[in-house]
N, CA, C and O atoms as a Tinker XYZ file with bonds, in Angstrom:
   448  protein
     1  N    -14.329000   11.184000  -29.396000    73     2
     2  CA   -14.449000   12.397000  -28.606000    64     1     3
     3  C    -13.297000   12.504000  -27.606000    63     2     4     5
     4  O    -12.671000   13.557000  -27.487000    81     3
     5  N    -13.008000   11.371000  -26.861000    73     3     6
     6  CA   -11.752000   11.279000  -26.065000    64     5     7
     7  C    -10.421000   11.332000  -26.736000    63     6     8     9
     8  O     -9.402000   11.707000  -26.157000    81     7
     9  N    -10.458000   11.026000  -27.711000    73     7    10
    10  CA    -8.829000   10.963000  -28.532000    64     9    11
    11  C     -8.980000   12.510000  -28.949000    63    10    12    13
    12  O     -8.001000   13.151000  -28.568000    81    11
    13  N     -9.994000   13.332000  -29.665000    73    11    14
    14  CA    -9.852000   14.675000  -29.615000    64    13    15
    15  C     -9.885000   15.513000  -28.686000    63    14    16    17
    16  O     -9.208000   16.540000  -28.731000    81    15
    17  N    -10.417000   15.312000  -28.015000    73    15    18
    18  CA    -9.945000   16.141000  -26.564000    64    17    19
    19  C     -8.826000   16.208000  -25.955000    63    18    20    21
    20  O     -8.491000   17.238000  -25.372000    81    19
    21  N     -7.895000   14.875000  -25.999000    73    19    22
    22  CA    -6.479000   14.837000  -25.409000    64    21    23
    23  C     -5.594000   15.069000  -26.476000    63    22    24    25
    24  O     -4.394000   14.840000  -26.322000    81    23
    25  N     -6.123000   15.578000  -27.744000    73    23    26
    26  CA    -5.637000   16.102000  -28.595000    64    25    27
    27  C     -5.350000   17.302000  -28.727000    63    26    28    29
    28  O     -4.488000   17.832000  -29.429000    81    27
    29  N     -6.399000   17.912000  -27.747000    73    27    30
    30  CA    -7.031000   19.623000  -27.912000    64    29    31
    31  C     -6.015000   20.004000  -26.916000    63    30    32    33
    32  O     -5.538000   21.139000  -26.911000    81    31
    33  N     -5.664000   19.086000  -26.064000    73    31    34
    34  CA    -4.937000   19.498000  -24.621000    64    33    35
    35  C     -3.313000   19.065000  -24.946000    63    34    36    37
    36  O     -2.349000   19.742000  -24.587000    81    35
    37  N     -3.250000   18.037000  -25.558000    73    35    38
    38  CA    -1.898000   17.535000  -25.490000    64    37    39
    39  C     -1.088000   18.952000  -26.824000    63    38    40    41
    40  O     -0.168000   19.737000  -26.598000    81    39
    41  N     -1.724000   18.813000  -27.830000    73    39    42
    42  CA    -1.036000   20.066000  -28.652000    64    41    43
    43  C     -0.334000   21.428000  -28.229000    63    42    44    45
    44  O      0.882000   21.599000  -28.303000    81    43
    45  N     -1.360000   22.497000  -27.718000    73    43    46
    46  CA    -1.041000   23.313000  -26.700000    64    45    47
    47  C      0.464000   22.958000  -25.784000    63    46    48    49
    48  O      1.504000   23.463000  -26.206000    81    47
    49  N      0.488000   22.430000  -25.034000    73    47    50
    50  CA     1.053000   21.294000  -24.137000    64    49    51
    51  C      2.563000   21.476000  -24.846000    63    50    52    53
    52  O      3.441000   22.245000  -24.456000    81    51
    53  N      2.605000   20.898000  -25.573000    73    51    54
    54  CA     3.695000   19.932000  -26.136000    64    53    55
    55  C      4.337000   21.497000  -27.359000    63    54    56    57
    56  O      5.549000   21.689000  -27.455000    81    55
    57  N      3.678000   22.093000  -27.867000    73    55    58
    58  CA     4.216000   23.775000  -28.632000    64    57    59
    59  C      4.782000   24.451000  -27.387000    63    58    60    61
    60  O      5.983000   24.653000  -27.204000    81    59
    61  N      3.800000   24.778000  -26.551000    73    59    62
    62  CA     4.955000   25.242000  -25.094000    64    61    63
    63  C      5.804000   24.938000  -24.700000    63    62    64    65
    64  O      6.662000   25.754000  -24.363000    81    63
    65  N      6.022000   23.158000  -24.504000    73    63    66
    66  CA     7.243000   22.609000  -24.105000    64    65    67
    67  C      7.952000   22.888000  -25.121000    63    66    68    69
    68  O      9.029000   22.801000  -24.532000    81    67
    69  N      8.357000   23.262000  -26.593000    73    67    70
    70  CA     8.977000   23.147000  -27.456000    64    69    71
    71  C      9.688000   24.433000  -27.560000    63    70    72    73
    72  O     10.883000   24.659000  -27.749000    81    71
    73  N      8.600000   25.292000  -27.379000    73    71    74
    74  CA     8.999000   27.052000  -27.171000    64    73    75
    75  C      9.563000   27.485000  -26.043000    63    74    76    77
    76  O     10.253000   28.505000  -26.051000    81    75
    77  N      9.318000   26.684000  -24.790000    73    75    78
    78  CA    10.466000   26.762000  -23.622000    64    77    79
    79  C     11.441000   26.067000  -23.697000    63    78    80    81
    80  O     12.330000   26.590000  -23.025000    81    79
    81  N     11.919000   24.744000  -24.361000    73    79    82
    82  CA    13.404000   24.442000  -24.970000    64    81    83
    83  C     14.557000   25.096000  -25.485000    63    82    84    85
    84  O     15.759000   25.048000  -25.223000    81    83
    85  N     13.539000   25.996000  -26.647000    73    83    86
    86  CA    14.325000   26.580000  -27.696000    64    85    87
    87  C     14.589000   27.612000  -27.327000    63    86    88    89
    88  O     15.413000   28.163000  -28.056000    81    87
    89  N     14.138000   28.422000  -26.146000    73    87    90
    90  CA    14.178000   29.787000  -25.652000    64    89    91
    91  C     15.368000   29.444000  -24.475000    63    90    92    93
    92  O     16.095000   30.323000  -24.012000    81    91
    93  N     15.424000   28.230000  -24.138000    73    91    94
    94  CA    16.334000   27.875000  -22.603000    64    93    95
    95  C     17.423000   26.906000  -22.971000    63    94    96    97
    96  O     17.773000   26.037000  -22.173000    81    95
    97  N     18.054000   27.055000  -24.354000    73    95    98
    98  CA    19.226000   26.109000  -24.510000    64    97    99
    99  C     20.008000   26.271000  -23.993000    63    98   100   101
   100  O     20.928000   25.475000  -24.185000    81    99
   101  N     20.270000   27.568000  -22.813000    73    99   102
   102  CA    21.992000   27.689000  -22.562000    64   101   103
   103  C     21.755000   26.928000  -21.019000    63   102   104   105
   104  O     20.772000   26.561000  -20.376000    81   103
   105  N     23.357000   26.917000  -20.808000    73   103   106
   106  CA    23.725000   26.044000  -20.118000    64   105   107
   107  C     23.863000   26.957000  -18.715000    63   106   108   109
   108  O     24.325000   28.045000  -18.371000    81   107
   109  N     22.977000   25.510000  -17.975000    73   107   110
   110  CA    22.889000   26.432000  -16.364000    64   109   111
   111  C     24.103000   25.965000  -15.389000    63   110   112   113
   112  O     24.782000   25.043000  -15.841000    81   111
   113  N     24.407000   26.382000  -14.341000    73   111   114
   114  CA    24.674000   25.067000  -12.910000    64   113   115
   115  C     23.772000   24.589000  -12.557000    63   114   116   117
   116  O     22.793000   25.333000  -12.515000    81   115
   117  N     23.555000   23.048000  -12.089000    73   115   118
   118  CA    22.560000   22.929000  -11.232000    64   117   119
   119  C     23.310000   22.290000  -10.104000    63   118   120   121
   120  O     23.947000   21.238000  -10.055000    81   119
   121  N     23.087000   23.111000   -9.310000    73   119   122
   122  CA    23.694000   22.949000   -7.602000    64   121   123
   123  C     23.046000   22.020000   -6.874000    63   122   124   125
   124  O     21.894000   22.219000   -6.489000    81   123
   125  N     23.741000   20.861000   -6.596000    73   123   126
   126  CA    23.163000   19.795000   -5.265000    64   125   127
   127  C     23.529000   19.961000   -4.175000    63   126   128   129
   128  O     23.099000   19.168000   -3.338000    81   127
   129  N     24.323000   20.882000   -3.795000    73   127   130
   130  CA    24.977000   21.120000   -2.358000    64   129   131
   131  C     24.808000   22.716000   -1.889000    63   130   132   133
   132  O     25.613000   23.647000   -1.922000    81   131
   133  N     22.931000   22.613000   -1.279000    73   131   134
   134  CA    22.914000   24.176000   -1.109000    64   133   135
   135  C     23.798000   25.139000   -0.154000    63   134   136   137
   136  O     23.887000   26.366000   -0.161000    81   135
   137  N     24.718000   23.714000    1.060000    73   135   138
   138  CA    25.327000   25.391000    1.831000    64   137   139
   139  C     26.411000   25.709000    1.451000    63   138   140   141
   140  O     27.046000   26.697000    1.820000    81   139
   141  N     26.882000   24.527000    0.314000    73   139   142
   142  CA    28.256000   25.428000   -0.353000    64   141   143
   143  C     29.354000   24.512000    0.347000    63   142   144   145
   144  O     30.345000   24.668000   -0.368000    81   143
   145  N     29.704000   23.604000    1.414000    73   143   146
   146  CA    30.201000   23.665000    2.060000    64   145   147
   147  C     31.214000   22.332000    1.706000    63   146   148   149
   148  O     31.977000   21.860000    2.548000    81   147
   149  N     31.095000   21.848000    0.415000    73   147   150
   150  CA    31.578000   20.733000   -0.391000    64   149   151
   151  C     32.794000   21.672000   -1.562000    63   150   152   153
   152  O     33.839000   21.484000   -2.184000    81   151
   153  N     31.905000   22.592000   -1.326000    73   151   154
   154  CA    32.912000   24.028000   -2.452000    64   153   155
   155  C     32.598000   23.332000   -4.152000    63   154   156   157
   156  O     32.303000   22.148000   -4.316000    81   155
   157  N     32.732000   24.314000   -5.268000    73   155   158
   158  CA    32.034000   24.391000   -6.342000    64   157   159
   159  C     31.299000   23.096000   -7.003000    63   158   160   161
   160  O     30.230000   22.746000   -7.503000    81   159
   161  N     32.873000   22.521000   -6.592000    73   159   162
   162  CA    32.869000   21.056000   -8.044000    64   161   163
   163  C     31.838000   19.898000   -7.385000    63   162   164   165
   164  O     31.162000   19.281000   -8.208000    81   163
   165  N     31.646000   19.518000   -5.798000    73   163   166
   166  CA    31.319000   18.872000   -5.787000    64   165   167
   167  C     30.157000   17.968000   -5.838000    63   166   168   169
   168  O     30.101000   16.738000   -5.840000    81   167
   169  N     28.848000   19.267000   -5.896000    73   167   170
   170  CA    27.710000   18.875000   -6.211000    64   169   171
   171  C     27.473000   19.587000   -7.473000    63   170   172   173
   172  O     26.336000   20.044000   -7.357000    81   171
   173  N     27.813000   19.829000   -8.296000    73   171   174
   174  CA    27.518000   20.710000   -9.723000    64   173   175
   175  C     27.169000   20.085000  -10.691000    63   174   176   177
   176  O     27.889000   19.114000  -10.926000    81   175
   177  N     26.385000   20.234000  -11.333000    73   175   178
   178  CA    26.154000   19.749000  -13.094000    64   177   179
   179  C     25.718000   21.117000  -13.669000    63   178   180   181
   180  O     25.059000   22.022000  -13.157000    81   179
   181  N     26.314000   20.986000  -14.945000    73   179   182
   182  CA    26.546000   21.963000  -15.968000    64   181   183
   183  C     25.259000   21.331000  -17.027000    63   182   184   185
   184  O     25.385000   20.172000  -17.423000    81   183
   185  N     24.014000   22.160000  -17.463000    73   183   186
   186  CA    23.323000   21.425000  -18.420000    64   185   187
   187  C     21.976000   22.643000  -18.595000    63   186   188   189
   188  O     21.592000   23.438000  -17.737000    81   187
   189  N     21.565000   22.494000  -19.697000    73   187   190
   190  CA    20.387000   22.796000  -20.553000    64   189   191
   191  C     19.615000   23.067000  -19.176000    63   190   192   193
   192  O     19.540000   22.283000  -18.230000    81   191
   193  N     18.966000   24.556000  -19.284000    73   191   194
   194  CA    18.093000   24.826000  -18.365000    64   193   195
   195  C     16.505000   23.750000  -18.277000    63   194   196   197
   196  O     15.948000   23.241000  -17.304000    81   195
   197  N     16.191000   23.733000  -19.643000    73   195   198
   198  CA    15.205000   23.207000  -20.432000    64   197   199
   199  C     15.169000   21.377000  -19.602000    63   198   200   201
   200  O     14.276000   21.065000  -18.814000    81   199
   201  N     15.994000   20.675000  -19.894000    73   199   202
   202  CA    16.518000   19.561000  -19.681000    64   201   203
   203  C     16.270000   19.320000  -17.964000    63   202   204   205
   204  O     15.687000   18.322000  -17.541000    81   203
   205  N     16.731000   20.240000  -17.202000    73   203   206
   206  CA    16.896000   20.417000  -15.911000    64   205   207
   207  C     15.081000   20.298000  -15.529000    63   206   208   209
   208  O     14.553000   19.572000  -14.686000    81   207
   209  N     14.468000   21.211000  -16.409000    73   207   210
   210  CA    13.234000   21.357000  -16.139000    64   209   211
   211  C     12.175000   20.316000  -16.579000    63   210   212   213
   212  O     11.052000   20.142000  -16.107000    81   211
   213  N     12.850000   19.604000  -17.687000    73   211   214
   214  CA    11.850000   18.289000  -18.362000    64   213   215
   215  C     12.355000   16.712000  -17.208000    63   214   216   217
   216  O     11.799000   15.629000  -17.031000    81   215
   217  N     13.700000   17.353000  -16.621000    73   215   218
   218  CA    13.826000   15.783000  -16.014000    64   217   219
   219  C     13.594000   15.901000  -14.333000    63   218   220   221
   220  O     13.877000   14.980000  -13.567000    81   219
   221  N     13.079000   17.084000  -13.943000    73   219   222
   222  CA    12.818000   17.112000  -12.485000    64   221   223
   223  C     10.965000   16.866000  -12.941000    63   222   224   225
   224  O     10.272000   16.247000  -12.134000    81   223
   225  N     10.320000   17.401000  -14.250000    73   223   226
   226  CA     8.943000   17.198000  -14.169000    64   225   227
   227  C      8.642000   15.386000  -14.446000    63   226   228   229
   228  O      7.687000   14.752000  -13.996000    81   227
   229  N      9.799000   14.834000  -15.337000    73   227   230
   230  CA     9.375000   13.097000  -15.070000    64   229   231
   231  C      9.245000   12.770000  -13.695000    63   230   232   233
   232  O      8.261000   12.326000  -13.104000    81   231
   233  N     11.047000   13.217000  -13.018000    73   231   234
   234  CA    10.900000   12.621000  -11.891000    64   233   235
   235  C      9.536000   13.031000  -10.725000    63   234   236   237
   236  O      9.314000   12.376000   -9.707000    81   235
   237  N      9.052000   13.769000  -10.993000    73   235   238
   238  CA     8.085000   14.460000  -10.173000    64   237   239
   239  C      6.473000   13.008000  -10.588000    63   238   240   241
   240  O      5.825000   12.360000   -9.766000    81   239
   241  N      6.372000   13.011000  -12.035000    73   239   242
   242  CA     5.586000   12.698000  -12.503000    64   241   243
   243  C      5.681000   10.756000  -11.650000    63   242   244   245
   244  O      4.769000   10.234000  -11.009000    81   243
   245  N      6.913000   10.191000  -11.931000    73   243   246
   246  CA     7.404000    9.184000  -11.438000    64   245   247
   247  C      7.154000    9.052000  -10.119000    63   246   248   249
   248  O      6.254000    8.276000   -9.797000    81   247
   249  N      7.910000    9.794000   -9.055000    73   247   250
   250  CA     7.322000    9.840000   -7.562000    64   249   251
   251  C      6.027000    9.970000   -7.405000    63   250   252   253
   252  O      5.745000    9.351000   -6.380000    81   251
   253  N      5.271000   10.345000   -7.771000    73   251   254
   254  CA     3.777000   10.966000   -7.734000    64   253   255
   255  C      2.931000    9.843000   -7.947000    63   254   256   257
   256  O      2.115000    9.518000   -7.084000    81   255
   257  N      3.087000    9.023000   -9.356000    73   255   258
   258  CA     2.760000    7.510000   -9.630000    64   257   259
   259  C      2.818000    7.097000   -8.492000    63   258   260   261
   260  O      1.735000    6.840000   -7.966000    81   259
   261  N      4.333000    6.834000   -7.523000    73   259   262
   262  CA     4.356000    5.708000   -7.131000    64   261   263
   263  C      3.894000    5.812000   -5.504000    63   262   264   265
   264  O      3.511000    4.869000   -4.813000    81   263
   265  N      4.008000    6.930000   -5.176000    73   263   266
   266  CA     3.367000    7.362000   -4.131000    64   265   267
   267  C      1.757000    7.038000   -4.097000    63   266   268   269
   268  O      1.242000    6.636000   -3.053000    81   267
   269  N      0.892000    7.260000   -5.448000    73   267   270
   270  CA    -0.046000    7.108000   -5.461000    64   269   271
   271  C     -0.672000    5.855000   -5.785000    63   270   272   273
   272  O     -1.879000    5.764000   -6.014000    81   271
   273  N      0.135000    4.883000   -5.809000    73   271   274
   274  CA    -0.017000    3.340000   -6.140000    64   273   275
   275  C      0.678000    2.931000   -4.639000    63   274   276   277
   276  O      0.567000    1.732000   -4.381000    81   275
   277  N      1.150000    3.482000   -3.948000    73   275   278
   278  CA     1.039000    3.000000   -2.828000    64   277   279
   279  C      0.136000    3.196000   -1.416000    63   278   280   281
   280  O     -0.328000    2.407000   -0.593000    81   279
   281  N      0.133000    4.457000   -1.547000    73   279   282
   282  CA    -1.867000    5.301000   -1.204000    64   281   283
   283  C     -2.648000    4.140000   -1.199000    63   282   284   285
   284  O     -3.211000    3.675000   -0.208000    81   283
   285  N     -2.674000    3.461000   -2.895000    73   283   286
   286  CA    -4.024000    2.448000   -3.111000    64   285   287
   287  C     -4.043000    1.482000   -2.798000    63   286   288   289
   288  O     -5.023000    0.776000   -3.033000    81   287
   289  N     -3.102000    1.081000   -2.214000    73   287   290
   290  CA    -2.678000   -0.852000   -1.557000    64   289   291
   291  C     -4.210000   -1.075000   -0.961000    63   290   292   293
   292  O     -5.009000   -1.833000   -1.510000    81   291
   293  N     -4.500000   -0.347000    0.183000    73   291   294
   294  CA    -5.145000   -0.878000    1.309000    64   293   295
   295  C     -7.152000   -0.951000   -0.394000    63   294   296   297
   296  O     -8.085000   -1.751000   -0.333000    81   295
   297  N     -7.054000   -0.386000   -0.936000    73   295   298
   298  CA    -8.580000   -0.517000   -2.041000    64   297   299
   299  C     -8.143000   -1.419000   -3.090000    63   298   300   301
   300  O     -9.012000   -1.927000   -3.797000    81   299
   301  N     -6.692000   -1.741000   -3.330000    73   299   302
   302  CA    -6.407000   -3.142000   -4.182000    64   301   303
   303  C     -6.510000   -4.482000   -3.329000    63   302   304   305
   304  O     -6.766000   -5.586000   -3.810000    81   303
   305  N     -6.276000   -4.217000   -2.018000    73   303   306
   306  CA    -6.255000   -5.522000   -1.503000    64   305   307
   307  C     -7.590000   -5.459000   -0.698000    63   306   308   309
   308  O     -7.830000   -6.409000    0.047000    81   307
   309  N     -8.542000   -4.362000   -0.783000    73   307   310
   310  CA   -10.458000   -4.797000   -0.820000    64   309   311
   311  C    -10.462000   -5.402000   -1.846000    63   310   312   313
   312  O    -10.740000   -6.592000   -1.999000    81   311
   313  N    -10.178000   -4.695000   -2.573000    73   311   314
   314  CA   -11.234000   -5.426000   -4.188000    64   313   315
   315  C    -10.537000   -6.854000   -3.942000    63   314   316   317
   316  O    -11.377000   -7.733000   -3.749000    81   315
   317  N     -9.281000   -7.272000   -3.905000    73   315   318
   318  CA    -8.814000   -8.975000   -3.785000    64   317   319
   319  C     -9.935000   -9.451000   -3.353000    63   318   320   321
   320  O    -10.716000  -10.202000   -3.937000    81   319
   321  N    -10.021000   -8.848000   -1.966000    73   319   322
   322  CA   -10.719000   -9.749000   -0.922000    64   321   323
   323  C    -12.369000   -9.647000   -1.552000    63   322   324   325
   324  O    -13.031000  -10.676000   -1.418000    81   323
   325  N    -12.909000   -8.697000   -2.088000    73   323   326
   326  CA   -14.293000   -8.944000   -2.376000    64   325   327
   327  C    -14.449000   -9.767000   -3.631000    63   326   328   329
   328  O    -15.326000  -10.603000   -3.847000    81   327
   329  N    -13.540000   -9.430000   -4.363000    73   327   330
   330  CA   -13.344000  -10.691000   -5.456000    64   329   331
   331  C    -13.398000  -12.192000   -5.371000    63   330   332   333
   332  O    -13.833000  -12.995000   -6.197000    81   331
   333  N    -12.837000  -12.400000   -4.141000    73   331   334
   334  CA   -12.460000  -13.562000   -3.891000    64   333   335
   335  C    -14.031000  -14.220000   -2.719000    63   334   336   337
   336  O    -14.447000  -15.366000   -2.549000    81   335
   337  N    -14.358000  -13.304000   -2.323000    73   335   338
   338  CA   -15.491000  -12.959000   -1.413000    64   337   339
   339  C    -16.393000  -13.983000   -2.336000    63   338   340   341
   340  O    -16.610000  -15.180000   -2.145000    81   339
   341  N    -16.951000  -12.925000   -3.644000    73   339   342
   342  CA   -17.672000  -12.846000   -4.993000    64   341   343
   343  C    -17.765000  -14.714000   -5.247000    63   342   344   345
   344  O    -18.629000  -15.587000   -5.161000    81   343
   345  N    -16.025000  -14.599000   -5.662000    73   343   346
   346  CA   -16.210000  -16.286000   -6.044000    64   345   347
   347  C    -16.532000  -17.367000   -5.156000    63   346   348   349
   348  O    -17.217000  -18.375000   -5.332000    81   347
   349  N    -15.931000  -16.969000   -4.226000    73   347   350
   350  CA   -16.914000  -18.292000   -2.775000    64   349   351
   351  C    -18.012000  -18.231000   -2.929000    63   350   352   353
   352  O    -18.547000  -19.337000   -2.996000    81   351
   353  N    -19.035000  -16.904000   -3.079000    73   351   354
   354  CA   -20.140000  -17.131000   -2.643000    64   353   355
   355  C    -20.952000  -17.956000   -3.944000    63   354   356   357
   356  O    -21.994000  -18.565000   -3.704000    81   355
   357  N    -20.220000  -17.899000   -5.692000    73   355   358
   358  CA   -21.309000  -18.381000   -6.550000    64   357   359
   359  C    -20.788000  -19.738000   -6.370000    63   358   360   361
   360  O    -21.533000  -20.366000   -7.122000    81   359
   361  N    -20.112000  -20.459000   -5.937000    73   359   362
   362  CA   -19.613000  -21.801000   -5.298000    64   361   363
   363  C    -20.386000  -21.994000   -5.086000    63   362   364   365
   364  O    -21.191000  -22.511000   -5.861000    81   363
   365  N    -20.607000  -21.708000   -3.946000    73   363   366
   366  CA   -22.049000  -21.753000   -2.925000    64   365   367
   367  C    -23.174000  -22.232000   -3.532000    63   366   368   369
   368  O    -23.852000  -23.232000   -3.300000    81   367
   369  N    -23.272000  -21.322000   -4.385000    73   367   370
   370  CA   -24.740000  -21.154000   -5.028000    64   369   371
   371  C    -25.062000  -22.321000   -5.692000    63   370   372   373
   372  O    -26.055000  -23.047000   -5.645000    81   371
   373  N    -23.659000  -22.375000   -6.551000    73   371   374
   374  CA   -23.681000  -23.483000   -8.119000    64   373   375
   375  C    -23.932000  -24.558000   -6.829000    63   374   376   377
   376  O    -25.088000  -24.963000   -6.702000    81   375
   377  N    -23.019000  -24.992000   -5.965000    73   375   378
   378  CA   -23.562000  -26.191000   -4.870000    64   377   379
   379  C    -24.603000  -25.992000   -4.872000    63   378   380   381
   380  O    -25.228000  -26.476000   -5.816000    81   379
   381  N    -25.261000  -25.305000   -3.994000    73   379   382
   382  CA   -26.400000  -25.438000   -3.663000    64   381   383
   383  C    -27.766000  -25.524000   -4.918000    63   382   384   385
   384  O    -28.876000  -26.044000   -4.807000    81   383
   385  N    -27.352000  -25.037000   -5.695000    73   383   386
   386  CA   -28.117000  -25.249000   -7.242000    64   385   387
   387  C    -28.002000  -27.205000   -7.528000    63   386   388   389
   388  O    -28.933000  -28.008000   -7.582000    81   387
   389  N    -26.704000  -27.422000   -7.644000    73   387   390
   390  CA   -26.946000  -28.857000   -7.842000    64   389   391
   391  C    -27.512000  -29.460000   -6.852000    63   390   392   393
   392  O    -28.037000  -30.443000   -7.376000    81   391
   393  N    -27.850000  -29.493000   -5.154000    73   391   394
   394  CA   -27.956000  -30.057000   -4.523000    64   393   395
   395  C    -29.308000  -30.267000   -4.352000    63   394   396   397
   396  O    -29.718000  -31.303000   -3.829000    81   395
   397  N    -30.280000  -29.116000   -4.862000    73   395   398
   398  CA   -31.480000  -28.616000   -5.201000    64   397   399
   399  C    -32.066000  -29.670000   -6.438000    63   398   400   401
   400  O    -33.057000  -30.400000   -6.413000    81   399
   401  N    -31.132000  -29.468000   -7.442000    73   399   402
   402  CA   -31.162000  -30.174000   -8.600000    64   401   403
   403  C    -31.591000  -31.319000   -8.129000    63   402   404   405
   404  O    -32.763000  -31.671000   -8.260000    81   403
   405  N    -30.796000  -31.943000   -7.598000    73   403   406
   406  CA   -30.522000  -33.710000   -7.021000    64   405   407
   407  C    -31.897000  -34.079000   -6.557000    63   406   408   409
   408  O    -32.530000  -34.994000   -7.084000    81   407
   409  N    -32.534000  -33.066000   -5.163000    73   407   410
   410  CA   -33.985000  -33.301000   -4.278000    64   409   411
   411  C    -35.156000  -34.387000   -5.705000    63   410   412   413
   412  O    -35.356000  -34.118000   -6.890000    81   411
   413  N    -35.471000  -35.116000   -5.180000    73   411   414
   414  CA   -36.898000  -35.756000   -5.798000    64   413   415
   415  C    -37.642000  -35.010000   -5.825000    63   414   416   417
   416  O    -37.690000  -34.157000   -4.939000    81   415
   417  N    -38.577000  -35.038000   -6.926000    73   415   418
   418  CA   -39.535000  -34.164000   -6.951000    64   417   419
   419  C    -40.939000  -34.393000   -6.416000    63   418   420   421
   420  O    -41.509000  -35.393000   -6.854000    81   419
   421  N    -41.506000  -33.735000   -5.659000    73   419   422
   422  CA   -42.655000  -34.231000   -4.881000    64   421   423
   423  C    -44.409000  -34.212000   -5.567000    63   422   424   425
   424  O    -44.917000  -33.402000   -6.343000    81   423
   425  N    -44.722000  -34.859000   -5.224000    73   423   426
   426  CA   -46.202000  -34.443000   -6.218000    64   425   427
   427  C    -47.278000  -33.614000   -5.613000    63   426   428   429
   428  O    -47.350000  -33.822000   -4.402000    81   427
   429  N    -48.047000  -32.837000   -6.005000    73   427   430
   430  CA   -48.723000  -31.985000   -5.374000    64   429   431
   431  C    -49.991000  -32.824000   -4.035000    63   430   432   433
   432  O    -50.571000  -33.778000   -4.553000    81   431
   433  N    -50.173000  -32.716000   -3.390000    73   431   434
   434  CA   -50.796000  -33.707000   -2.384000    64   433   435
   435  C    -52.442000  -33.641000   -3.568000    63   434   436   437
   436  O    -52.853000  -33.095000   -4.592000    81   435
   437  N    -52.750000  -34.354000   -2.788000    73   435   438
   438  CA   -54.541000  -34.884000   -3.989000    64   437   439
   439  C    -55.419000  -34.467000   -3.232000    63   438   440   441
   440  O    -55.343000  -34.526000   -2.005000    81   439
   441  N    -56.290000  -34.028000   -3.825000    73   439   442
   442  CA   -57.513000  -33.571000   -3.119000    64   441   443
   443  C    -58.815000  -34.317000   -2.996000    63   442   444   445
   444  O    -59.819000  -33.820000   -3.508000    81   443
   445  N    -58.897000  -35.696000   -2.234000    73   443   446
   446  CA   -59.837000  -36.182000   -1.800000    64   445   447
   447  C    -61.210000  -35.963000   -1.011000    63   446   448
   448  O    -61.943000  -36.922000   -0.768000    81   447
């Protein structure tokens, strides 16, 4: 059900990206120096509108990851700590299980 669904979505998806390629092959500027003040050549690239638009959406996709894996530090380093929490405490236990183990066993008192 999950592999067809990201099937249902990724298709769509991926015909659009294909039909905005083929519609945007010509060649743009893309300007890095908005006040101009470097003059034409020095922030310019010459390239595929299409291209311009598939490699600002990785990089977008890329920053976004890593921004959001750094967001999560402070709930990766809970879970460490409750993990680690987790394993002290069945330590504990398994000790205290053998130590239990070990006790003599007592006999029920007699009823005289």
């Amino acid at each position: 059900m999950k592999r067809a669904l990201r099937w249902l979505v990724f298709l769509p998806v991926a015909a659009i990206a294909v039909v905005f390629a083929v519609a945007n092959r010509h060649s743009v500027p893309f300007v890095l120096d908005p006040t101009g003040l470097l003059g034409d050549w020095a922030m310019q690239i010459q390239a595929p509108l299409f291209l311009i638009v598939f490699v600002s959406v990785m990089i977008g996709v890329v920053l976004g990851g890593c921004a959001t894996w750094f967001g999560q530090g402070k709930h990766r380093r809970a879970a460490k700590e409750a993990r680690s929490d987790a394993r002290h405490a069945r330590d504990e236990a398994a000790q205290a299980r053998a130590q239990f183990a070990a006790l003599p066993l007592m006999s029920p008192p007699s009823k005289h």
